[in-house]
N, CA, C and O atoms as a GROMACS GRO file, in nm:
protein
  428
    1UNK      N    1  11.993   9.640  12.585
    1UNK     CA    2  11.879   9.700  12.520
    1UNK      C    3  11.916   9.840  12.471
    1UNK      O    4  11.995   9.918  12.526
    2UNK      N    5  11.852   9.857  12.368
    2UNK     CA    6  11.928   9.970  12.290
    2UNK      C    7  11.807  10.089  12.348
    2UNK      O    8  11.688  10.071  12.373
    3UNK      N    9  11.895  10.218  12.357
    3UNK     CA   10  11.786  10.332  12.381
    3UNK      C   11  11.706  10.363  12.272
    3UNK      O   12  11.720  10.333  12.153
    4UNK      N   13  11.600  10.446  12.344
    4UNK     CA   14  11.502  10.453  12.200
    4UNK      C   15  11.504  10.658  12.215
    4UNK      O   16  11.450  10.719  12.307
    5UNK      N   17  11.550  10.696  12.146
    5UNK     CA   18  11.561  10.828  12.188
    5UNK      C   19  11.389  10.894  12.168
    5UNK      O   20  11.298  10.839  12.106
    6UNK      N   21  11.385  10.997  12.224
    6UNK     CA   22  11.268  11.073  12.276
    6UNK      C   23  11.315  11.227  12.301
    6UNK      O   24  11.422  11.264  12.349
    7UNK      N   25  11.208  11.308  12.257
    7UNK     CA   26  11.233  11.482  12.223
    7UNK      C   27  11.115  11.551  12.375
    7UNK      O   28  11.032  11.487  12.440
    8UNK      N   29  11.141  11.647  12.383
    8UNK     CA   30  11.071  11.697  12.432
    8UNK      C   31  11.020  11.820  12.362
    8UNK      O   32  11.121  11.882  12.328
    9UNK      N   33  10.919  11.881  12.328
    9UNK     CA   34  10.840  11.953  12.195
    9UNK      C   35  10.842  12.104  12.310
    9UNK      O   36  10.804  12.109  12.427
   10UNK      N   37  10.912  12.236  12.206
   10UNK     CA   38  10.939  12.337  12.293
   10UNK      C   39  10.815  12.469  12.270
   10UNK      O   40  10.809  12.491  12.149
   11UNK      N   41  10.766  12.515  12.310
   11UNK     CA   42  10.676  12.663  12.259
   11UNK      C   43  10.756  12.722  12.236
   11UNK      O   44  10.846  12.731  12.319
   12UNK      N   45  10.768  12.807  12.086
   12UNK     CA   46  10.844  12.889  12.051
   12UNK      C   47  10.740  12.993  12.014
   12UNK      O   48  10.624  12.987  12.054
   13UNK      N   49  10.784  13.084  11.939
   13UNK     CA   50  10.742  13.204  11.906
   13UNK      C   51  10.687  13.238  11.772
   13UNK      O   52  10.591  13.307  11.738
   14UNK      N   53  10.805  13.144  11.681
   14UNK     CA   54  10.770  13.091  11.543
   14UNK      C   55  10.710  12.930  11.537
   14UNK      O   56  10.734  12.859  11.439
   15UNK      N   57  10.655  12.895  11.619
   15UNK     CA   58  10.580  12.784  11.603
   15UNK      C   59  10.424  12.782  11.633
   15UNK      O   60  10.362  12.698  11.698
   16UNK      N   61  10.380  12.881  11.578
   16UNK     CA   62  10.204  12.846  11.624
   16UNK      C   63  10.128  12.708  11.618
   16UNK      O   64  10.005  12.703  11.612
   17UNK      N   65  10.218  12.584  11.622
   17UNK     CA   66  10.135  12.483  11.567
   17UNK      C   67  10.121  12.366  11.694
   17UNK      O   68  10.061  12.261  11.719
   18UNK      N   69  10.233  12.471  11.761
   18UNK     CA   70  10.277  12.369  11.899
   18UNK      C   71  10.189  12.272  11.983
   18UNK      O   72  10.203  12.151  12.001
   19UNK      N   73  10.057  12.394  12.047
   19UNK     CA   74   9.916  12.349  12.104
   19UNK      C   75   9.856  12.210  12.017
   19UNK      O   76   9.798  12.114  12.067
   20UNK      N   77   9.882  12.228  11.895
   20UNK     CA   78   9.795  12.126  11.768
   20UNK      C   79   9.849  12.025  11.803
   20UNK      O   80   9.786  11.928  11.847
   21UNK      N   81   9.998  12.028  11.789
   21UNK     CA   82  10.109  11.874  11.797
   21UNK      C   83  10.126  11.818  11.947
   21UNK      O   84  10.167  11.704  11.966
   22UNK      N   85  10.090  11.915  12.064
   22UNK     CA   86  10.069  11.823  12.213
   22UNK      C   87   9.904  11.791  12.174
   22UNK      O   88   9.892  11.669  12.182
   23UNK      N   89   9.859  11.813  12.161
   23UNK     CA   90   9.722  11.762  12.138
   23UNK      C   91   9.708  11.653  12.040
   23UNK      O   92   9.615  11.574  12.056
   24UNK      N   93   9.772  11.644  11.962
   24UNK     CA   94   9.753  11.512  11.882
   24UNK      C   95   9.839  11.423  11.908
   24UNK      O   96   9.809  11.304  11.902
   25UNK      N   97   9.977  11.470  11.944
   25UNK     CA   98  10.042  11.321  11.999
   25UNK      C   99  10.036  11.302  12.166
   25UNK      O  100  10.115  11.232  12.228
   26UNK      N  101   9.910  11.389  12.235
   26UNK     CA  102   9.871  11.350  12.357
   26UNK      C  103   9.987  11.377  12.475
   26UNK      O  104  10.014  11.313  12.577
   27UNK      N  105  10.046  11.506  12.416
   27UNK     CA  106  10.169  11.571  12.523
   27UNK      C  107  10.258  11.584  12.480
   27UNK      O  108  10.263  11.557  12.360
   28UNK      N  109  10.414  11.643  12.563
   28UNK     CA  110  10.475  11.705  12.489
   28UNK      C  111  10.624  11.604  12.450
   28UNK      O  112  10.717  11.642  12.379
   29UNK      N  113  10.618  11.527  12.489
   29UNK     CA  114  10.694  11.354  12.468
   29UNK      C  115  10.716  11.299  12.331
   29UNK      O  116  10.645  11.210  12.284
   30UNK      N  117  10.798  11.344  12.279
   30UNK     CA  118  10.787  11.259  12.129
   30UNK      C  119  10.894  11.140  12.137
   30UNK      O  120  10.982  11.129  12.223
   31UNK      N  121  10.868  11.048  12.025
   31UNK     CA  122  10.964  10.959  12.026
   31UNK      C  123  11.038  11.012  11.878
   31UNK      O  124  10.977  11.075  11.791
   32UNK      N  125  11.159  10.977  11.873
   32UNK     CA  126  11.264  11.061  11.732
   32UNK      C  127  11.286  10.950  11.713
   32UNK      O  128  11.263  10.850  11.782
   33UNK      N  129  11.369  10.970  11.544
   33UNK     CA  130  11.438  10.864  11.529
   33UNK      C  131  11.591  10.812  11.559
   33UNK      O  132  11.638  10.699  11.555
   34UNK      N  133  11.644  10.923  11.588
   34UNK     CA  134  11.812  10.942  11.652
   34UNK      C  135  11.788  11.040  11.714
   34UNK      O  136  11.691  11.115  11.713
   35UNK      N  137  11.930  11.038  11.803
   35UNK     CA  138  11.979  11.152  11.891
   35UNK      C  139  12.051  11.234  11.785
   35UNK      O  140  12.103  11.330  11.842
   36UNK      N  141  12.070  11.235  11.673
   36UNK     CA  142  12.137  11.332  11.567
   36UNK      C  143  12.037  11.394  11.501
   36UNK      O  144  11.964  11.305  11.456
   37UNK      N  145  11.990  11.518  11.467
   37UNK     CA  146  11.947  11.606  11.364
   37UNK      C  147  12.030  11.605  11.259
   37UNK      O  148  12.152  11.619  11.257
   38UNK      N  149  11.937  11.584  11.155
   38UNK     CA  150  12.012  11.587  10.963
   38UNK      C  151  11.958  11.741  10.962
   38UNK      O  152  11.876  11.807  11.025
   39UNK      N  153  12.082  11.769  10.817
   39UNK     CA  154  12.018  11.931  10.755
   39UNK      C  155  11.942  11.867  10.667
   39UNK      O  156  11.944  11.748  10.635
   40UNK      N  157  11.863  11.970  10.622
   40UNK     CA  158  11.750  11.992  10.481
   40UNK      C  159  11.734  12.100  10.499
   40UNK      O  160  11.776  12.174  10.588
   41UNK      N  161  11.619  12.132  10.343
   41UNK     CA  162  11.612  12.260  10.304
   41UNK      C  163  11.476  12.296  10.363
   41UNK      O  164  11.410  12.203  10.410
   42UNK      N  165  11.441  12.383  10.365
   42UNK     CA  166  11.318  12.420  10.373
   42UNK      C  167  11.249  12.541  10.289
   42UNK      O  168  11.285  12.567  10.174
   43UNK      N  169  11.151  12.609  10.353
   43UNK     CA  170  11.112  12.770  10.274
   43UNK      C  171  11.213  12.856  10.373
   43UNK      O  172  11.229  12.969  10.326
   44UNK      N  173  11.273  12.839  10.472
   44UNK     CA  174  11.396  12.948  10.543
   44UNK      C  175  11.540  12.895  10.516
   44UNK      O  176  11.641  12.935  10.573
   45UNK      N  177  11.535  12.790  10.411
   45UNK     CA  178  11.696  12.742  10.333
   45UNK      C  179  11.748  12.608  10.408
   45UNK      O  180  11.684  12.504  10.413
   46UNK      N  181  11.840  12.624  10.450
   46UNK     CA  182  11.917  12.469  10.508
   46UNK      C  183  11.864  12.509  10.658
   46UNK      O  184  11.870  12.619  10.712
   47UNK      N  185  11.808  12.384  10.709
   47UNK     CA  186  11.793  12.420  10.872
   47UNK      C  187  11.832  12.251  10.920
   47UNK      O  188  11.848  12.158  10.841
   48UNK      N  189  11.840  12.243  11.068
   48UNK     CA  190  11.844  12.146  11.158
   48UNK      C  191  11.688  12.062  11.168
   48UNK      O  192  11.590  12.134  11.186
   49UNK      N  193  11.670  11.944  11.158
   49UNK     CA  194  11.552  11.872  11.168
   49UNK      C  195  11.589  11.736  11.262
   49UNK      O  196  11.693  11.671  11.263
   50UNK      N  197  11.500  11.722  11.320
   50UNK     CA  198  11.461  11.584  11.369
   50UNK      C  199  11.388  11.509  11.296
   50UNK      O  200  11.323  11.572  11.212
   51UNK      N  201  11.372  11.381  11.297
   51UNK     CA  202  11.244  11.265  11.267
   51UNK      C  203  11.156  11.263  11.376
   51UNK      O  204  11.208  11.226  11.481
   52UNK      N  205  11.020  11.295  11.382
   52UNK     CA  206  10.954  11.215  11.490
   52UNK      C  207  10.946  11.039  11.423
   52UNK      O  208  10.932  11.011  11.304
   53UNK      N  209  10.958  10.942  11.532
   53UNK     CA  210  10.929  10.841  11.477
   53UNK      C  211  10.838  10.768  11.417
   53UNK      O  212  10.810  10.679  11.498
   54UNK      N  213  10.782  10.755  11.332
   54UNK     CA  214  10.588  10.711  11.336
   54UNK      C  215  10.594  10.572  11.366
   54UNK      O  216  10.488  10.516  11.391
   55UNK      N  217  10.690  10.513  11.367
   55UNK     CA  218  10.690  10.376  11.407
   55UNK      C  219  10.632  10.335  11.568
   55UNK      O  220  10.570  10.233  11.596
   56UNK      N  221  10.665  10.430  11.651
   56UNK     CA  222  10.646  10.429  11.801
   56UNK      C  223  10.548  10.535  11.850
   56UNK      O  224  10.530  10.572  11.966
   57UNK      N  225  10.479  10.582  11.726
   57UNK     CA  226  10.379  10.617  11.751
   57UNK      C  227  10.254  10.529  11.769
   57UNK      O  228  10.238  10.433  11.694
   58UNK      N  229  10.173  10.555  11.856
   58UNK     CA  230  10.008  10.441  11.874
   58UNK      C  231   9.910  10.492  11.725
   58UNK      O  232   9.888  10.606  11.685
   59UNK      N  233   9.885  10.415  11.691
   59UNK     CA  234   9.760  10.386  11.591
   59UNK      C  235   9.678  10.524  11.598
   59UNK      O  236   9.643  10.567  11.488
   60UNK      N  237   9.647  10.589  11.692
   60UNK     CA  238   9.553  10.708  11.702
   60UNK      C  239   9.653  10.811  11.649
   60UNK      O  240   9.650  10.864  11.538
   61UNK      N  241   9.786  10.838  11.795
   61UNK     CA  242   9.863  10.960  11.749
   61UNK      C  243   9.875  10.969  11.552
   61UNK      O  244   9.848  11.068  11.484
   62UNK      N  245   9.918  10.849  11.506
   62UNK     CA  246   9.968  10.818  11.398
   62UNK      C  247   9.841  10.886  11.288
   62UNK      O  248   9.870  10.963  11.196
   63UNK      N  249   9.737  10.851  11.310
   63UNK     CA  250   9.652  10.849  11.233
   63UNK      C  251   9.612  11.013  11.243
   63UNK      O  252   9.601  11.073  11.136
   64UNK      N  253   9.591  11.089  11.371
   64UNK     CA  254   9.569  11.228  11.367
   64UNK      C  255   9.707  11.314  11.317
   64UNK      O  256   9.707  11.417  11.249
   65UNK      N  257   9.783  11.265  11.352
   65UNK     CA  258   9.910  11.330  11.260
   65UNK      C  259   9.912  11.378  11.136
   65UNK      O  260   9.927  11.491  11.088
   66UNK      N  261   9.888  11.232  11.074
   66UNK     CA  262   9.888  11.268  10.891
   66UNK      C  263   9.739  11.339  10.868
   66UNK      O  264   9.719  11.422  10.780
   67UNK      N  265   9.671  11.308  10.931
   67UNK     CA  266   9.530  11.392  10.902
   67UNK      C  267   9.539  11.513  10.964
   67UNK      O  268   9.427  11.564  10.961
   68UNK      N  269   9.651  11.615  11.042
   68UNK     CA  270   9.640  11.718  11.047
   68UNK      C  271   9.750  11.747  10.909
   68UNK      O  272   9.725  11.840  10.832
   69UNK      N  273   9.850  11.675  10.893
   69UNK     CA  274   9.939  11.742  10.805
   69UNK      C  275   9.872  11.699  10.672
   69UNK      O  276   9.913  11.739  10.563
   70UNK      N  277   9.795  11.637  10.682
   70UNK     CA  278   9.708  11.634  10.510
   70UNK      C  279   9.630  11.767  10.492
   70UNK      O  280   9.641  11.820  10.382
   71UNK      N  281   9.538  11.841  10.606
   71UNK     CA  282   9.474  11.938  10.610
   71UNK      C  283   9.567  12.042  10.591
   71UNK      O  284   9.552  12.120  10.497
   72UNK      N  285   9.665  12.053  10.671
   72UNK     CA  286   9.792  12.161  10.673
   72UNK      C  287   9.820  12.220  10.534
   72UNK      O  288   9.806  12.334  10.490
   73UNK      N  289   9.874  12.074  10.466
   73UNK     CA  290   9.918  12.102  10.339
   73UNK      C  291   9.815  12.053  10.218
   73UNK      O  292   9.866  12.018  10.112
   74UNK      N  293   9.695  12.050  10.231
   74UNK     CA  294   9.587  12.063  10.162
   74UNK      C  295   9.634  11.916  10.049
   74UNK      O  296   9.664  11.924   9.930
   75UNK      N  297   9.628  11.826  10.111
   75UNK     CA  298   9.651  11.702  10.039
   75UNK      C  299   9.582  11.589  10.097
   75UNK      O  300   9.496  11.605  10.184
   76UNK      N  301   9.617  11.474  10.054
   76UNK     CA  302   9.523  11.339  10.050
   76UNK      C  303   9.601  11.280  10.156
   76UNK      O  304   9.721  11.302  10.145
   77UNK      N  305   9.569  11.218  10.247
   77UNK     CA  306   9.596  11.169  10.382
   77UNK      C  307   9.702  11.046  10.297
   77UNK      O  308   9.808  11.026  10.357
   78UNK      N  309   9.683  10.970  10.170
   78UNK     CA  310   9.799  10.907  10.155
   78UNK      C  311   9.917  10.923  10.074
   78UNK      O  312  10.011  10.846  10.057
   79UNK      N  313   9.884  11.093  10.005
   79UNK     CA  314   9.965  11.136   9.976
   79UNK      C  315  10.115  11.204  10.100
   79UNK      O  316  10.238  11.209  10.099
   80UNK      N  317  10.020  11.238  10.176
   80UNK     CA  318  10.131  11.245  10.322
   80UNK      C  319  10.172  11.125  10.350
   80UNK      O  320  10.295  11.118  10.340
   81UNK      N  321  10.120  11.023  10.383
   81UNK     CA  322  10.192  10.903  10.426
   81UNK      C  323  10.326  10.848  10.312
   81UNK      O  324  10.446  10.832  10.334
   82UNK      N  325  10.258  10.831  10.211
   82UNK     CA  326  10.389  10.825  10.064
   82UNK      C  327  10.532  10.908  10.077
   82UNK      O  328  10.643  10.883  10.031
   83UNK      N  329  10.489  11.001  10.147
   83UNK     CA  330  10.626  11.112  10.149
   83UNK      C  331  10.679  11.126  10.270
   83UNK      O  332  10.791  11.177  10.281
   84UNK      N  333  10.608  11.083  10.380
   84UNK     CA  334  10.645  11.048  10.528
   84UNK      C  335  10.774  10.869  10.484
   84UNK      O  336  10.893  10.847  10.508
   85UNK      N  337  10.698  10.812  10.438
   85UNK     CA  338  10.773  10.732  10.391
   85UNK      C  339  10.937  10.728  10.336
   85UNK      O  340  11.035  10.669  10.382
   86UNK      N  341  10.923  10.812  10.223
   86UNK     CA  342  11.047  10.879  10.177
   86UNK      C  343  11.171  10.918  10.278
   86UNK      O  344  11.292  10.896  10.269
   87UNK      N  345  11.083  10.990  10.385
   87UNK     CA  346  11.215  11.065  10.497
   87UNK      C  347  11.145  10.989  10.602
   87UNK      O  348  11.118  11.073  10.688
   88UNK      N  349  11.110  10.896  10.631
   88UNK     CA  350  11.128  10.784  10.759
   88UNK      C  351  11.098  10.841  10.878
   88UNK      O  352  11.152  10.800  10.981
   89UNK      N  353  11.028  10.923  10.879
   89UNK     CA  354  10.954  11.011  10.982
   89UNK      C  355  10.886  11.133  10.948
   89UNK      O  356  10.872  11.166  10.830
   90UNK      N  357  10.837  11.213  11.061
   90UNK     CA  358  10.774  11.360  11.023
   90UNK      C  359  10.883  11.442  11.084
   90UNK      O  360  10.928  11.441  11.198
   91UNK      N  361  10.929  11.550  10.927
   91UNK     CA  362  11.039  11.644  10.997
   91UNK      C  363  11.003  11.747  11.115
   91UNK      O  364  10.891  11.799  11.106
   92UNK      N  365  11.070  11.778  11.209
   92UNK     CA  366  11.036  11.874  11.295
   92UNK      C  367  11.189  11.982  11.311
   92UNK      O  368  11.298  11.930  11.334
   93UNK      N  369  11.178  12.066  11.302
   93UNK     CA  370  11.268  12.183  11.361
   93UNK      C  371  11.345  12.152  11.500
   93UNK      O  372  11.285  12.109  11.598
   94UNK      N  373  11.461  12.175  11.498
   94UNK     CA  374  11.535  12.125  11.589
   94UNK      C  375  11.522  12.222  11.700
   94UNK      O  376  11.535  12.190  11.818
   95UNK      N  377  11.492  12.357  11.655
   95UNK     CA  378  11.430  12.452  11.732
   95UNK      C  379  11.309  12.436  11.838
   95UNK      O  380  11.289  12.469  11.955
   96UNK      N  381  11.234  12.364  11.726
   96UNK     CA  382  11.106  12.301  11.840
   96UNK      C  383  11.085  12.200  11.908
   96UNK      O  384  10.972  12.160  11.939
   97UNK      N  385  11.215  12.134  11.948
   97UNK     CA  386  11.164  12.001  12.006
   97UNK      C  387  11.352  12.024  12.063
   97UNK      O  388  11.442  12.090  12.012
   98UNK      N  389  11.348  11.925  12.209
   98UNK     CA  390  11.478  11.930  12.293
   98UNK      C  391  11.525  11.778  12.263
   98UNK      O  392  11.431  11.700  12.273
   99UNK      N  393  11.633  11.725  12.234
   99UNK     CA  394  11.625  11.593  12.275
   99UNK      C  395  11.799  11.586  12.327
   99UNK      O  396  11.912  11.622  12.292
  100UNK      N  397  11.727  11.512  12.438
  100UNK     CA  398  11.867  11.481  12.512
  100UNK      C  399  11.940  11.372  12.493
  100UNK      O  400  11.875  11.270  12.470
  101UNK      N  401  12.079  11.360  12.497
  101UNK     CA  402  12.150  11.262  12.490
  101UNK      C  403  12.227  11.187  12.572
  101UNK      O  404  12.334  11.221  12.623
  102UNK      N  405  12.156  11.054  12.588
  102UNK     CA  406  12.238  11.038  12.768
  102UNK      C  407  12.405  11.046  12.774
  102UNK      O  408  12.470  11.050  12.669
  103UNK      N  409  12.447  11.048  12.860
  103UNK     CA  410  12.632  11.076  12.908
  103UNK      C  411  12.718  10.975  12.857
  103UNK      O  412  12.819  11.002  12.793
  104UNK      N  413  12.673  10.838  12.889
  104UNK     CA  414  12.730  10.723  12.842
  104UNK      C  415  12.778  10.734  12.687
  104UNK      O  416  12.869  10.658  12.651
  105UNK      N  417  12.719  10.827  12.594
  105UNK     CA  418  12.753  10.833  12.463
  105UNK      C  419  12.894  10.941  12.439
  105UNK      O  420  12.965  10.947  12.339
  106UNK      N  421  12.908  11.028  12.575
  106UNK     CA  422  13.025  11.108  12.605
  106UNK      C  423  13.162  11.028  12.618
  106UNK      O  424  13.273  11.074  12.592
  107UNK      N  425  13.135  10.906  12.662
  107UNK     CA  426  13.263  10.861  12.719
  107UNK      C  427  13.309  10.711  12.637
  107UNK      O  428  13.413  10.653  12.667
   0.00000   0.00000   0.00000
């Protein structure tokens, strides 16, 4: 059985949104899509990102997600989903979220 990797979501200093995202995905447990972070760009240039997975997200988390990031970014709840689509998850800062990699992948 293949692992399903999982983040743990960090309080930072530059993240005021932290409280919002344990509250909507119901704690601080995410599921990712790999144990690897891709670069992209952002508004602070090339940074480190994760995928949260939306696939292994429940029907609720899923649904308050894009309806906070539709409000966030002042758009249509399926205009977020269309572009969630595109990058196969919701990007997160590698800064804000821990994800560990078990040992077995060391050796």
């Amino acid at each position: 059985m293949a692992d399903k990797p999982t983040g743990i979501l960090r309080r930072c200093d530059d993240w005021p949104e932290y409280d919002d995202y344990v509250r909507i995905l119901g704690g601080a447990v995410v599921p990712v899509v790999s144990y690897g972070w891709m670069l992209a760009q952002c508004d602070r240039g090339e940074r480190e990102f994760y995928l949260i997975d939306l696939d292994r997200l429940t029907p609720d988390q899923r649904d308050r997600l894009i309806a906070h990031l539709s409000m966030r970014f002042e758009t249509s709840e399926q205009e977020v989903q269309s572009e969630l689509a595109k990058y196969g998850g919701v990007p997160i800062l590698s800064t804000h979220i821990s994800v560990a990699i078990p040992m077995r992948y060391f050796t």
